[in-house]
C-alpha positions as CSV (number, residue, x, y, z in Angstrom):
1,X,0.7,19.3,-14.9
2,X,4.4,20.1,-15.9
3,X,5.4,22.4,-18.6
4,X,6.2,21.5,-21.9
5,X,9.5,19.9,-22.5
6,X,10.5,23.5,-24.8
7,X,9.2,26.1,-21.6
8,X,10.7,25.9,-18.3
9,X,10.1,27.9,-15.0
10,X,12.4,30.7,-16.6
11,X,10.2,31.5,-18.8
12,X,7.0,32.1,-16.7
13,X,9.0,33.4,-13.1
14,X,6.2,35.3,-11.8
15,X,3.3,32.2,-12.4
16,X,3.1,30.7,-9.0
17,X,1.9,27.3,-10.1
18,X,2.9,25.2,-13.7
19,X,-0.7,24.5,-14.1
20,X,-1.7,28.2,-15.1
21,X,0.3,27.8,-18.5
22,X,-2.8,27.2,-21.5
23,X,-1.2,25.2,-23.9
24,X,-2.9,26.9,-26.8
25,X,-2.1,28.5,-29.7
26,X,-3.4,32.4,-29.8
27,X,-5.7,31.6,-32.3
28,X,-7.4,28.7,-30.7
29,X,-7.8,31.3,-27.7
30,X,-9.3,33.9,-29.9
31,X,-11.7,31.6,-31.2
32,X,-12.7,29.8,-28.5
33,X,-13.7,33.5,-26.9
34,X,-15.1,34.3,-30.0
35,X,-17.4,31.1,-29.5
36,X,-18.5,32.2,-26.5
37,X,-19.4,35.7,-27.3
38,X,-21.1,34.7,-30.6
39,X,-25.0,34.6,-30.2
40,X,-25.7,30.5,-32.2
41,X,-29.2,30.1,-33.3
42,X,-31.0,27.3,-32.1
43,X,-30.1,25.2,-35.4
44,X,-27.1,25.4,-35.2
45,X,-27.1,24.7,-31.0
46,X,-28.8,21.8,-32.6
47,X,-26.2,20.7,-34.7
48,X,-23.6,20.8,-32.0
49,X,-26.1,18.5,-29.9
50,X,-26.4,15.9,-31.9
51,X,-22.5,16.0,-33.5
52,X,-22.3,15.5,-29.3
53,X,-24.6,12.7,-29.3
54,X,-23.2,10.5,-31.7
55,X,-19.5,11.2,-30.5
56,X,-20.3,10.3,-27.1
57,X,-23.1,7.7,-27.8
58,X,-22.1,5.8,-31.3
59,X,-20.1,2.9,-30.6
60,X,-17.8,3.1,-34.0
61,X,-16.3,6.5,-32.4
62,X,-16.0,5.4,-28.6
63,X,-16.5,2.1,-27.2
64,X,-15.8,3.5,-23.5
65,X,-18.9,5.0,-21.5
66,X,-18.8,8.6,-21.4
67,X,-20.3,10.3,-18.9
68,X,-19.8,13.9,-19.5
69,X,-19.6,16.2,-16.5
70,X,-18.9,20.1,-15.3
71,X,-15.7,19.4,-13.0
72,X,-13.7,16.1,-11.6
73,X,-15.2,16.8,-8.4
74,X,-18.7,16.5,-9.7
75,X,-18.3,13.4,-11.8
76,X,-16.1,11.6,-8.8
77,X,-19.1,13.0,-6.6
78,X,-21.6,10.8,-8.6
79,X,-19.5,8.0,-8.9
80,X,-18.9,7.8,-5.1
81,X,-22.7,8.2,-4.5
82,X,-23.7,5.4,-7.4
83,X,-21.2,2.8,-5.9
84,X,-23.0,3.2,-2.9
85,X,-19.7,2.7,-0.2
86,X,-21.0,3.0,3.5
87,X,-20.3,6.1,5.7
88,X,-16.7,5.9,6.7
89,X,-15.4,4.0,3.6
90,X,-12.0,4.8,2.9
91,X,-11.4,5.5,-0.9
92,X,-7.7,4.7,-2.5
93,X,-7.1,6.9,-5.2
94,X,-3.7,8.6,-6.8
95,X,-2.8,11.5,-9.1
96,X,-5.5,13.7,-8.3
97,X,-4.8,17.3,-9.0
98,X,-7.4,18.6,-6.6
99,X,-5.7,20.1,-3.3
100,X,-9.1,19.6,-1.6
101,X,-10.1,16.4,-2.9
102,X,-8.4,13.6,-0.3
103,X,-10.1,15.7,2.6
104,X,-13.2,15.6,0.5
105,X,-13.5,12.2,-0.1
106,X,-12.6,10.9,3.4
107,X,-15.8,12.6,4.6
108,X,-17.8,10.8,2.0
């Protein structure tokens, strides 16, 4: 991930890696902890479930299939294991910000 076009590495020298930067304002952050300290009631979990639902389900909002998933690894994991390549395939793939994950899918 490279930084935004208005930071550079002069402003971060002591971040060993670009990818640490959150590009998010402080009161996004705030919230988003305050989200998941907050106790929600099972209504409103509810609420958030079905809002999900019809996102990821309706086909007015998204005409793609959406799969959602925890990581990259886990959702190329299932995809790997659906397609059904033998033992040994080799898989092409590029841009892949996993360090690990051209090791890990050659043993696939």
């Amino acid at each position: 991930m490279a930084l935004p076009a208005h930071l550079n590495k002069r402003h971060f020298p002591t971040l060993p890696h670009e990818s640490v930067i959150i590009d998010a304002s402080y009161s996004r952050l705030c919230y988003a902890a305050r989200q998941c300290l907050v106790c929600h009631s099972n209504k409103s979990i509810a609420g958030y479930v079905s809002t999900l639902q019809h996102l990821w389900t309706s086909n007015t909002s998204n005409s793609n299939h959406v799969l959602p998933c925890l990581c990259v690894r886990t959702a190329l994991d299932l995809f790997l294991q659906v397609k059904g390549y033998p033992a040994g395939s080799e898989v092409i793939m590029s841009a892949v910000n996993i360090q690990v994950s051209p090791a890990y899918i050659v043993t696939v």
